[in-house]
MIRO-939684 format. One record per residue (C-alpha): residue number from 1; residue in three letters; x, y, z. Coordinates in nm, 3 decimals. Layout:
<rs>
+-----+-----+---------+---------+---------+
!   i !  aa !       x !       y !       z !
+-----+-----+---------+---------+---------+
! NUM ! ala !       X !       Y !       Z !
...
+-----+-----+---------+---------+---------+
</rs>
This chain:
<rs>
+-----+-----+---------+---------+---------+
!   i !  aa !       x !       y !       z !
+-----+-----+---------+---------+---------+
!   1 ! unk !   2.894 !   8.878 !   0.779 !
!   2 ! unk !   2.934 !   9.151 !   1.082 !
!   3 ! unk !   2.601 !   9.280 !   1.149 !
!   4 ! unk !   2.556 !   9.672 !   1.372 !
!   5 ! unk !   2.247 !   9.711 !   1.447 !
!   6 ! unk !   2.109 !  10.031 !   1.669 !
!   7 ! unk !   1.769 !  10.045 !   1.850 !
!   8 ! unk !   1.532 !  10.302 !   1.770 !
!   9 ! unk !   1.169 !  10.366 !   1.799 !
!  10 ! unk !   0.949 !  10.415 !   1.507 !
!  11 ! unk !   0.913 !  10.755 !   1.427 !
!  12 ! unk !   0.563 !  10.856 !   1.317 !
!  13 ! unk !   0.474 !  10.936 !   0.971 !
!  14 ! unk !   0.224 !  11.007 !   0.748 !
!  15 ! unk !   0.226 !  10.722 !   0.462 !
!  16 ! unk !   0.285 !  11.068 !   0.217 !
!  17 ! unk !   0.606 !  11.153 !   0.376 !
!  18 ! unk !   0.947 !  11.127 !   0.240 !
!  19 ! unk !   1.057 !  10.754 !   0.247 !
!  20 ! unk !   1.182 !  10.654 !   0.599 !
!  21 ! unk !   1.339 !  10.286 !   0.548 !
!  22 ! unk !   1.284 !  10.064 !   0.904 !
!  23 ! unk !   1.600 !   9.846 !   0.820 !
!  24 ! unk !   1.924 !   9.923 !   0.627 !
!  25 ! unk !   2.179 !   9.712 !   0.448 !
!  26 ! unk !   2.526 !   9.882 !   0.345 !
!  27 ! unk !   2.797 !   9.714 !   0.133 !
!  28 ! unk !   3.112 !   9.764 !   0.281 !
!  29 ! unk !   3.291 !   9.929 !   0.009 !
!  30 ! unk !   3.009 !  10.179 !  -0.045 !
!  31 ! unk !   3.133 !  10.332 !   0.255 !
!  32 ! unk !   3.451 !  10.430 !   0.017 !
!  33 ! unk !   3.222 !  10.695 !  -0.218 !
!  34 ! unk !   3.105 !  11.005 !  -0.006 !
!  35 ! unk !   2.761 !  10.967 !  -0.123 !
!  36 ! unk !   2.756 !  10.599 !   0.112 !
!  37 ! unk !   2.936 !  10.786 !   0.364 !
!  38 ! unk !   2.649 !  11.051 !   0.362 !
!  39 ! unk !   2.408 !  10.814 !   0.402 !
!  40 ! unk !   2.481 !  10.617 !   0.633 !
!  41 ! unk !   2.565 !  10.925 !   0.846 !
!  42 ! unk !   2.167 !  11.016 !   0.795 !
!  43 ! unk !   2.102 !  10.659 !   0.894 !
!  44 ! unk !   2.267 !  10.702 !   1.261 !
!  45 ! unk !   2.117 !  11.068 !   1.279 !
!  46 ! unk !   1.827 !  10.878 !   1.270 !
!  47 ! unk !   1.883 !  10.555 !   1.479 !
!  48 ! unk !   1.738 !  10.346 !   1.236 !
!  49 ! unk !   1.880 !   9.993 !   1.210 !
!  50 ! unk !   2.183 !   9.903 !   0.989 !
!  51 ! unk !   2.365 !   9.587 !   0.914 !
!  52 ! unk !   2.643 !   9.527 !   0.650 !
!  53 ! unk !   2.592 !   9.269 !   0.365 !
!  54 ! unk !   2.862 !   9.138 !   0.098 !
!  55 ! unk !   2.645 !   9.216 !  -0.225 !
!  56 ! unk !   2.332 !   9.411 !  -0.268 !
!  57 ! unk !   2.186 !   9.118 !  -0.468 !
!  58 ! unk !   2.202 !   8.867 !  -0.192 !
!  59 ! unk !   1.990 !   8.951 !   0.076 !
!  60 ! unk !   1.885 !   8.660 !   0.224 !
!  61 ! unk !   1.810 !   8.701 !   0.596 !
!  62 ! unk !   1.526 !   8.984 !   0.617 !
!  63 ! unk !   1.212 !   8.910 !   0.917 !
!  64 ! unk !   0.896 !   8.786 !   0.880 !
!  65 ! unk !   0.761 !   8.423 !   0.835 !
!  66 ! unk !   0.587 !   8.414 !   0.563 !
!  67 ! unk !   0.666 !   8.550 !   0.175 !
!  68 ! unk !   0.399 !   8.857 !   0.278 !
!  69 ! unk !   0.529 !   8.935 !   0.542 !
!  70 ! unk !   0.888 !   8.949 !   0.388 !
!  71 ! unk !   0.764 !   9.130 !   0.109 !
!  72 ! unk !   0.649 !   9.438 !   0.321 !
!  73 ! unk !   1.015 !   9.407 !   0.534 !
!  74 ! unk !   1.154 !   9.400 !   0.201 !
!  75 ! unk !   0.974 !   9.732 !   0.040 !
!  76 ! unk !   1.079 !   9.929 !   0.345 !
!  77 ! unk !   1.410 !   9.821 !   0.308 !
!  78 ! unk !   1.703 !  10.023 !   0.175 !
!  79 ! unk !   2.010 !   9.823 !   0.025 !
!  80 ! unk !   2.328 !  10.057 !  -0.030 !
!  81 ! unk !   2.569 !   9.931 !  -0.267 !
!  82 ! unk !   2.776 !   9.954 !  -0.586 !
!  83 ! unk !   2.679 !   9.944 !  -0.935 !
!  84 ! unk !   2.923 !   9.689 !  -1.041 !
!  85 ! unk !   2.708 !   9.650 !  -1.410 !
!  86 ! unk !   2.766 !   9.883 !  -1.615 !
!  87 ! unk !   2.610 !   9.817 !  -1.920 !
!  88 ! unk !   2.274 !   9.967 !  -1.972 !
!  89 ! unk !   1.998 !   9.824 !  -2.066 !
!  90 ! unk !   1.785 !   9.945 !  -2.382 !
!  91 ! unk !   1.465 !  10.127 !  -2.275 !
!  92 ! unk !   1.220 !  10.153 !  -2.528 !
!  93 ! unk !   0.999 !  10.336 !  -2.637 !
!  94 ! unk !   1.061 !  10.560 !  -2.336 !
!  95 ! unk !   1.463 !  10.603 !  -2.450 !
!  96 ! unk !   1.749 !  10.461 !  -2.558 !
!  97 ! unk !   1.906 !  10.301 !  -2.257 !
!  98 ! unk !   1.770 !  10.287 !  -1.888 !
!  99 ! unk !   2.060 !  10.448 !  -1.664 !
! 100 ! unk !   2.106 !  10.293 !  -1.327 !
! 101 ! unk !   2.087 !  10.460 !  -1.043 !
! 102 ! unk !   1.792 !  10.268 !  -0.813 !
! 103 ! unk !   1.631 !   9.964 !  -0.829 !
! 104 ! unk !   1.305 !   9.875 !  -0.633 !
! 105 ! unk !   1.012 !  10.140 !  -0.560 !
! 106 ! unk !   0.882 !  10.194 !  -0.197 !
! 107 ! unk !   0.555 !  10.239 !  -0.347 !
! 108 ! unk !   0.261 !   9.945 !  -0.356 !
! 109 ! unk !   0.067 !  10.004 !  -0.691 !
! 110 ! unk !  -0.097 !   9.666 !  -0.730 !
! 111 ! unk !  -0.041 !   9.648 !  -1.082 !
! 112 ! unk !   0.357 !   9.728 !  -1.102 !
! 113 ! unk !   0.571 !   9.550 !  -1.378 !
! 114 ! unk !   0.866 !   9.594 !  -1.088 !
! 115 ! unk !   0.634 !   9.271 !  -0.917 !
! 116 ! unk !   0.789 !   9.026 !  -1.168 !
! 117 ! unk !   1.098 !   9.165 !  -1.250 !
! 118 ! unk !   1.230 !   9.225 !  -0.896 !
! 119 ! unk !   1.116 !   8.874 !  -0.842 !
! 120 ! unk !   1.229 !   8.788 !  -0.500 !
! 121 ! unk !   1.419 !   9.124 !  -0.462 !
! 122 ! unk !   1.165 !   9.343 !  -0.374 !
! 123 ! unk !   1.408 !   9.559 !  -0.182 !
! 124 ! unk !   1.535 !   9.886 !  -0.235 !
! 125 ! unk !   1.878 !   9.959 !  -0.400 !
! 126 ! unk !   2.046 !  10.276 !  -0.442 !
! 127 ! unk !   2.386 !  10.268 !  -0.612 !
! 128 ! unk !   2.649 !  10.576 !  -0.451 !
! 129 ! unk !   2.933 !  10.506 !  -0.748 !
! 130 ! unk !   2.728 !  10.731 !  -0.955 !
! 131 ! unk !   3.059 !  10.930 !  -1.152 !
! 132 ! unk !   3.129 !  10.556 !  -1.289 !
! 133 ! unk !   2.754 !  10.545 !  -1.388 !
! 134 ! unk !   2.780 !  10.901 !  -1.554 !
! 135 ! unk !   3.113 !  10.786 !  -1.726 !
! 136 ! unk !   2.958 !  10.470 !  -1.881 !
! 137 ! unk !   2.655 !  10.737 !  -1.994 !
! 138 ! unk !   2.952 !  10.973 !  -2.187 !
! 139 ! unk !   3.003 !  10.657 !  -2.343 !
! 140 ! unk !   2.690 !  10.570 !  -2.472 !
! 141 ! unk !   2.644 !  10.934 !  -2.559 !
! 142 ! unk !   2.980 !  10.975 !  -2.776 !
! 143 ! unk !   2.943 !  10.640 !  -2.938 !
! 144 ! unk !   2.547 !  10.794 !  -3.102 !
! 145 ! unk !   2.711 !  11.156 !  -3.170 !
! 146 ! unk !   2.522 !  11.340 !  -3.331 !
! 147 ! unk !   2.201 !  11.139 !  -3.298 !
! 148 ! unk !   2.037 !  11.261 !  -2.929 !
! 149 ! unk !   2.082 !  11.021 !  -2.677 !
! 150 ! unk !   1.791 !  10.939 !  -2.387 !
! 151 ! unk !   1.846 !  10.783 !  -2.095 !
! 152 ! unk !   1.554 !  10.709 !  -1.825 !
! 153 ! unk !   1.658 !  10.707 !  -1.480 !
! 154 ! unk !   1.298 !  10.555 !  -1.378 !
! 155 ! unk !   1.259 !  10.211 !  -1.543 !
! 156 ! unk !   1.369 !   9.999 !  -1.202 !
! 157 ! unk !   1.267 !  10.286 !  -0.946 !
! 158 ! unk !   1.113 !  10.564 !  -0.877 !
! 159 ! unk !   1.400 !  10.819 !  -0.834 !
! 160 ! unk !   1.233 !  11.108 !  -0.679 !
! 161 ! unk !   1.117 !  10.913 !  -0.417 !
! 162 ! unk !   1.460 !  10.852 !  -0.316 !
! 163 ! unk !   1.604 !  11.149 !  -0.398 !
! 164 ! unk !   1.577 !  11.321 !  -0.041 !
! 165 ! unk !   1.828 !  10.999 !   0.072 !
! 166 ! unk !   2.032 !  10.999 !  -0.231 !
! 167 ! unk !   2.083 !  11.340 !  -0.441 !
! 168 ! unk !   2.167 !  11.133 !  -0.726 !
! 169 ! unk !   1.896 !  11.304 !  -0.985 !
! 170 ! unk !   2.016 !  11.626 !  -0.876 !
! 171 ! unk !   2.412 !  11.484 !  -1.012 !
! 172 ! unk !   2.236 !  11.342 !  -1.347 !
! 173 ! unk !   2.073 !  11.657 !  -1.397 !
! 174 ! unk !   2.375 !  11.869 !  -1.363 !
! 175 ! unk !   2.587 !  11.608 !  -1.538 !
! 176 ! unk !   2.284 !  11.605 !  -1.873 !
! 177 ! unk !   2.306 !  11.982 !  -1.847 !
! 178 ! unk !   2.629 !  11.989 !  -2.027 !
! 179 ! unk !   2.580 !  11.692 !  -2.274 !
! 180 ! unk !   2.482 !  11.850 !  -2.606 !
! 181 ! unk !   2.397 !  11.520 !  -2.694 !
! 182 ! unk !   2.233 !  11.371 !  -2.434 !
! 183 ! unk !   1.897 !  11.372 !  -2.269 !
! 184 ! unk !   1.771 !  11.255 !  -1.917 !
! 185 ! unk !   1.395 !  11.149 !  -1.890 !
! 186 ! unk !   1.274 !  11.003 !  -1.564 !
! 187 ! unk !   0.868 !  10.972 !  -1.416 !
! 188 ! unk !   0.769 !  10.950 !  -1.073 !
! 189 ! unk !   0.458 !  10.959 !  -0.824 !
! 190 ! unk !   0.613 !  11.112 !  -0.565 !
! 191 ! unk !   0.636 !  11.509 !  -0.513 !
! 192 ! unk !   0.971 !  11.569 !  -0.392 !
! 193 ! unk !   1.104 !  11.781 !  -0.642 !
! 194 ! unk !   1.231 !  12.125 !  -0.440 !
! 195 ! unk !   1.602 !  12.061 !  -0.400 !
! 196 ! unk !   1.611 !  11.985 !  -0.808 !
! 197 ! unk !   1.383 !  12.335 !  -0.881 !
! 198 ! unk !   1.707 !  12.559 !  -0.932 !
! 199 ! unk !   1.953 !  12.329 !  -1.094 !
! 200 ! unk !   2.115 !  12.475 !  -1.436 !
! 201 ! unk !   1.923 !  12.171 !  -1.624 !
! 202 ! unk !   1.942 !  12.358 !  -2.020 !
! 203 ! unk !   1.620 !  12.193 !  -2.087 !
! 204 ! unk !   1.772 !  11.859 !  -2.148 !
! 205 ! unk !   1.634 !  11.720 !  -1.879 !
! 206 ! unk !   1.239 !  11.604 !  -1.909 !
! 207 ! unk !   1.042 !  11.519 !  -1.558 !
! 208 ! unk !   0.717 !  11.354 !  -1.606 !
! 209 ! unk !   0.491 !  11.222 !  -1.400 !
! 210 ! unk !   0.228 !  10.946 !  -1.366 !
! 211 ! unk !  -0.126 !  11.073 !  -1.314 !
! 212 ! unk !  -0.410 !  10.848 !  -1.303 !
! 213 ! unk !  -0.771 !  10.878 !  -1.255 !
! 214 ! unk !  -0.897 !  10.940 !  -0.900 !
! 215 ! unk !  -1.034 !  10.575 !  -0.873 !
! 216 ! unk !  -0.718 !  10.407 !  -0.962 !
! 217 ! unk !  -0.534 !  10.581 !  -0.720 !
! 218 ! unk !  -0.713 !  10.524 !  -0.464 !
! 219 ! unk !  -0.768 !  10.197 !  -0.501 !
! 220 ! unk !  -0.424 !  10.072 !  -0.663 !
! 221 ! unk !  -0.120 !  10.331 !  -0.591 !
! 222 ! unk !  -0.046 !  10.294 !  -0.183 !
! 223 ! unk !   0.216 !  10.441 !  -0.057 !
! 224 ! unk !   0.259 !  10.708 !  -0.339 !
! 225 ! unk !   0.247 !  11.077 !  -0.338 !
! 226 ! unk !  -0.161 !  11.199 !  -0.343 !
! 227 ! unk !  -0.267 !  11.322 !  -0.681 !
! 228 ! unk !  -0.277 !  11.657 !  -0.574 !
! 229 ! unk !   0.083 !  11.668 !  -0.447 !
! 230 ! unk !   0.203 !  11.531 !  -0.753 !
! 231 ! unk !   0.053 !  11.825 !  -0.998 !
! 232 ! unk !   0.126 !  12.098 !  -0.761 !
! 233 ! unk !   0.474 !  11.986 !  -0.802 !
! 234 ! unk !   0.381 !  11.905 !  -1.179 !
! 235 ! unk !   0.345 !  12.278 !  -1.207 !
! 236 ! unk !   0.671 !  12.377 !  -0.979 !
! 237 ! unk !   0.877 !  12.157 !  -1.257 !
! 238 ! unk !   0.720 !  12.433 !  -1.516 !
! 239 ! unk !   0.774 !  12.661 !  -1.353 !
! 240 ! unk !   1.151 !  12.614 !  -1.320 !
! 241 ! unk !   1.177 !  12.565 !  -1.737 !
! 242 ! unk !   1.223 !  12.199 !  -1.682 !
! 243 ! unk !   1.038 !  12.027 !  -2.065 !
! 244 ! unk !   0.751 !  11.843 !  -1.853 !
! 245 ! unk !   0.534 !  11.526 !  -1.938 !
! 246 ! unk !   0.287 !  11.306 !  -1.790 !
! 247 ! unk !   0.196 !  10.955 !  -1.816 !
! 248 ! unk !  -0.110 !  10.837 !  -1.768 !
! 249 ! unk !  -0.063 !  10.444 !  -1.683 !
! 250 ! unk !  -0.203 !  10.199 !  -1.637 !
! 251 ! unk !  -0.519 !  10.330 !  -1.820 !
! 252 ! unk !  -0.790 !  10.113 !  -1.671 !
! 253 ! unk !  -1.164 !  10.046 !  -1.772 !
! 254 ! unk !  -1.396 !  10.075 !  -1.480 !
! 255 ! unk !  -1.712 !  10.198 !  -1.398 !
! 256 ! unk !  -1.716 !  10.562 !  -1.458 !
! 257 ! unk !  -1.320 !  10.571 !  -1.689 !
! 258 ! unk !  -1.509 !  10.848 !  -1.837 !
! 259 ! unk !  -1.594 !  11.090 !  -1.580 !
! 260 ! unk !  -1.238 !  11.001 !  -1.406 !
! 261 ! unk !  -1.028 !  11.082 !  -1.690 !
! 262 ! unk !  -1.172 !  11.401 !  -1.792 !
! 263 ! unk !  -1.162 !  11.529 !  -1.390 !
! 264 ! unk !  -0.782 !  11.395 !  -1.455 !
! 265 ! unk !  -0.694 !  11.600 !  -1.757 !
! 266 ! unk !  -0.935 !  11.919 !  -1.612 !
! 267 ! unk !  -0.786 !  11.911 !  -1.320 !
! 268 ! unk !  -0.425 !  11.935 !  -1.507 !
! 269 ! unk !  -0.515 !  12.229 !  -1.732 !
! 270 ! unk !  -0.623 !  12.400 !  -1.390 !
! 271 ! unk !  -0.259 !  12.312 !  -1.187 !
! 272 ! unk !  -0.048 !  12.436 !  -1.477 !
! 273 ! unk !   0.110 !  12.755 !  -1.588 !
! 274 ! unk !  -0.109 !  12.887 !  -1.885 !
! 275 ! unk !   0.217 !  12.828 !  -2.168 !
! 276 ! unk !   0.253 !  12.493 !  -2.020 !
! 277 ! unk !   0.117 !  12.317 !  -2.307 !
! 278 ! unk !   0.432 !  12.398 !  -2.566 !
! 279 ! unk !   0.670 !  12.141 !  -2.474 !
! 280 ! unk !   0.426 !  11.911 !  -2.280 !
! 281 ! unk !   0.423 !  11.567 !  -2.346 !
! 282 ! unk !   0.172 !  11.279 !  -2.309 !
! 283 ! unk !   0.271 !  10.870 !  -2.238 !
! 284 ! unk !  -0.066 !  10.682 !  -2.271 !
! 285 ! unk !  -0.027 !  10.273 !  -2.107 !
! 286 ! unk !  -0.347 !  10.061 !  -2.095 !
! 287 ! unk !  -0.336 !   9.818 !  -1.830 !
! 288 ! unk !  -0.167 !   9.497 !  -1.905 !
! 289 ! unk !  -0.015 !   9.229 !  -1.708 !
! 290 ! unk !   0.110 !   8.849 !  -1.760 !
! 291 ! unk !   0.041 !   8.511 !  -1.600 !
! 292 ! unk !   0.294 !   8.520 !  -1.374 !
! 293 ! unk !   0.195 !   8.909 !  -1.275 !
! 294 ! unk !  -0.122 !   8.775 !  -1.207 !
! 295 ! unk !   0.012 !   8.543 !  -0.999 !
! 296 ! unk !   0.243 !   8.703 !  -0.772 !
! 297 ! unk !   0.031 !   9.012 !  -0.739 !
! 298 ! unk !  -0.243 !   8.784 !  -0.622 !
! 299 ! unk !  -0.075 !   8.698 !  -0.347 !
! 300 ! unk !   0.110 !   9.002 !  -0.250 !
! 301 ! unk !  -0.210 !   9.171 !  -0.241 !
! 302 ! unk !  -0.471 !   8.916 !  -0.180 !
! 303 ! unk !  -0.775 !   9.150 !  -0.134 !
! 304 ! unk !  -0.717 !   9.344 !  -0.478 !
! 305 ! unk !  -0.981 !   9.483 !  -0.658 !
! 306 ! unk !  -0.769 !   9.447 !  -0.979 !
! 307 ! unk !  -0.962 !   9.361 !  -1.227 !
! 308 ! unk !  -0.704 !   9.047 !  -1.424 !
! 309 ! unk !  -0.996 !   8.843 !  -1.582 !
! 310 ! unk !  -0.803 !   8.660 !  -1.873 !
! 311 ! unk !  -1.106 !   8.562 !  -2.020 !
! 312 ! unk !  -1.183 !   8.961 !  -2.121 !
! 313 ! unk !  -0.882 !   9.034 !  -2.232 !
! 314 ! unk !  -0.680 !   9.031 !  -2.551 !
! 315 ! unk !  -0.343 !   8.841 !  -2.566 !
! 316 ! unk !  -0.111 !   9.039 !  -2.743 !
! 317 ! unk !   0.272 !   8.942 !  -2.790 !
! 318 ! unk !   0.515 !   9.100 !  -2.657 !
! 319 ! unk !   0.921 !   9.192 !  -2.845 !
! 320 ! unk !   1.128 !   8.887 !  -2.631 !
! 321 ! unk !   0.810 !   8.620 !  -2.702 !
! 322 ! unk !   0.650 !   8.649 !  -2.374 !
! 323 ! unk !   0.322 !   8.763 !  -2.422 !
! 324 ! unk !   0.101 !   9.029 !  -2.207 !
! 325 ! unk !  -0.318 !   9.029 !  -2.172 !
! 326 ! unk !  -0.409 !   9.388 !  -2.305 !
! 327 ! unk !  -0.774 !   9.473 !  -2.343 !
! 328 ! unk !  -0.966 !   9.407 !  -2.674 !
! 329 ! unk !  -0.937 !   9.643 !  -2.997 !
! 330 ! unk !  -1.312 !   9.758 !  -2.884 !
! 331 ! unk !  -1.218 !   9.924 !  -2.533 !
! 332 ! unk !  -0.824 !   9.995 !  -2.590 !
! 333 ! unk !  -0.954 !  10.223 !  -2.922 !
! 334 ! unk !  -1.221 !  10.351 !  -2.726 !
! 335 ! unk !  -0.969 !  10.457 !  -2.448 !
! 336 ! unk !  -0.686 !  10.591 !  -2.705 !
! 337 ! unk !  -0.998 !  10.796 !  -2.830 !
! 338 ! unk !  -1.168 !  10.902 !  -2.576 !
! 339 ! unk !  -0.817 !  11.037 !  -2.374 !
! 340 ! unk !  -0.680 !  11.182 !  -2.637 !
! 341 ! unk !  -0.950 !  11.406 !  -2.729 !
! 342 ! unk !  -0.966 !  11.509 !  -2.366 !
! 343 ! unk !  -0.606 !  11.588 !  -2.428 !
! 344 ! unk !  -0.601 !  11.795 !  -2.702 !
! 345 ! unk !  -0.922 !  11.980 !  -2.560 !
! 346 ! unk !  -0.673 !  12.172 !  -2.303 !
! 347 ! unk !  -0.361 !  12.115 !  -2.434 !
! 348 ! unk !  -0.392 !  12.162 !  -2.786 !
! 349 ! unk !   0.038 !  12.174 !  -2.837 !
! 350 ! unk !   0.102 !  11.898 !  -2.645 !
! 351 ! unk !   0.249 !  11.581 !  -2.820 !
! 352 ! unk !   0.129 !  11.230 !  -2.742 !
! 353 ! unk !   0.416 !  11.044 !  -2.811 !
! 354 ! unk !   0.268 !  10.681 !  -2.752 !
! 355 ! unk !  -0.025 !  10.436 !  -2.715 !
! 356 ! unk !   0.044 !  10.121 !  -2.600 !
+-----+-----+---------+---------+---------+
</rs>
């Protein structure tokens, strides 16, 4: 395997900037699609380090000495490649099918499903065949006519925080714009949403985004987009006619829930335009994880505060018979409760589509 590699210093950067990866892989034949061209054109604008791999799922020779220390190479890593799987994978109860343009999140939110499903893949993939992607989503589309099909771009990634390296959300909106049958859904932490605020979308494209309260940011979401950047750009998306949504997840019981979630949903109702609340939706996600989550987030994140006490939680089973630890009927209906109301009490036409 030929390996380039230029020199650079580190440039400096505030953790809330755009994502800057500090190592790059490219598969050679992305190099054929103008969108891996583009890239790695921004990559030597940059000087950042670049080396050429023969699959994006076998990279096997990233720094560090220990499995930390590889994991934090590894989340500033980008991995260029082709999306040689085409088949999509269901996404429920979000949408029909998850559409694949990412895979791995820059972000460190302690509590991340992505920790376990990654595995030891932690790295960052973006996928630059994206017309064979949008031609496998006509598929999936004409096969359903006339039932609506959803796709979510965000089930592997977070999109938007790629989307100043990639422009791929900007194709899948423009693409979804003409699909009277289809539907594009994707959520995000991140705030970089200008370059998709005048794109012909038709409405049939829904951005949401994950809000928390302030406590759970804080202490759990590194490396995201600060709550306030994320509704000012909550209320750009509005503005532009885009159908918006939030989801508030994980949903987690801790001294003062309360207090935090009602500053959450005031401080919504003060961000967004006054006829915001027609076509708004609400995802609510208690926090949940699973042995092996447990496991692997304890020792990607030793000094946690997460709170994964088995012994206070509730084992509920899950569709493929592995089974997650939600919190007891007690608390989980006192959260459902207690959110929703707070809900309702400024947005009283939004739709909460799910519990869970």
């Amino acid at each position: 395997m030929g390996i380039t590699t230029l020199e650079r210093s580190k440039p400096k950067k505030n953790v809330h900037d755009s994502f800057i990866p500090e190592l790059v892989y490219f598969e050679p034949a992305s190099l054929d699609y103008p969108k891996g061209r583009s890239i790695m054109e921004w990559v030597q604008s940059l000087h950042i380090p670049y080396r050429m791999t023969t699959s994006h799922n076998r990279i096997t020779n990233l720094p560090g000495d220990t499995e930390l220390e590889q994991y934090k190479i590894a989340k500033r890593t980008l991995v260029v490649g082709i999306r040689k799987t085409l088949k999509f994978d269901t996404s429920k109860p979000s949408a029909e099918y998850a559409i694949p343009i990412a895979t791995g999140c820059m972000g460190h939110c302690h509590y991340c499903y992505l920790q376990t499903t990654l595995g030891a893949k932690p790295y960052i993939r973006v996928y630059v065949n994206t017309d064979d992607i949008l031609a496998a989503a006509k598929g999936y589309i004409d096969e359903r006519i006339p039932e609506i099909t959803r796709f979510e771009a965000a089930c592997t990634s977070d999109p938007v925080g790629l989307e100043p390296i990639t422009g791929s959300l900007r194709e899948l909106i423009a693409f979804m714009a003409d699909q009277e049958y289809g539907r594009l859904r994707f959520v995000t932490k991140f705030h970089y949403v200008d370059s998709l605020l005048h794109l012909k979308h038709n409405g049939h494209t829904r951005i949401r985004f994950s809000v928390n309260a302030k406590y759970v940011i804080k202490h759990f979401e590194p490396s995201t987009s600060r709550f306030e950047d994320r509704i000012e750009a909550a209320a750009k998306i509005a503005r532009a006619g885009y159908p918006l949504g939030f989801i508030i997840a994980p949903i987690i019981w801790h001294d003062g829930w309360q207090e935090g979630y009602a500053e959450l949903l005031s401080s919504l109702a003060e961000a967004l335009p006054e006829d915001a609340s027609r076509n708004l939706t609400f995802e609510l996600i208690q926090h949940r994880f699973t042995k092996t989550a447990k496991n692997v987030i304890e020792r990607r994140y030793p000094r946690t505060k997460l709170e994964m006490d088995i012994e206070k939680r509730k084992y509920k089973w899950g569709r493929w018979g592995q089974g997650k630890y939600v919190y007891p009927d007690e608390q989980a209906e006192a959260l459902r409760m207690f959110i929703s109301e707070r809900i309702f009490e400024h947005f009283e036409d939004a739709k909460i589509e799910y519990f869970t």
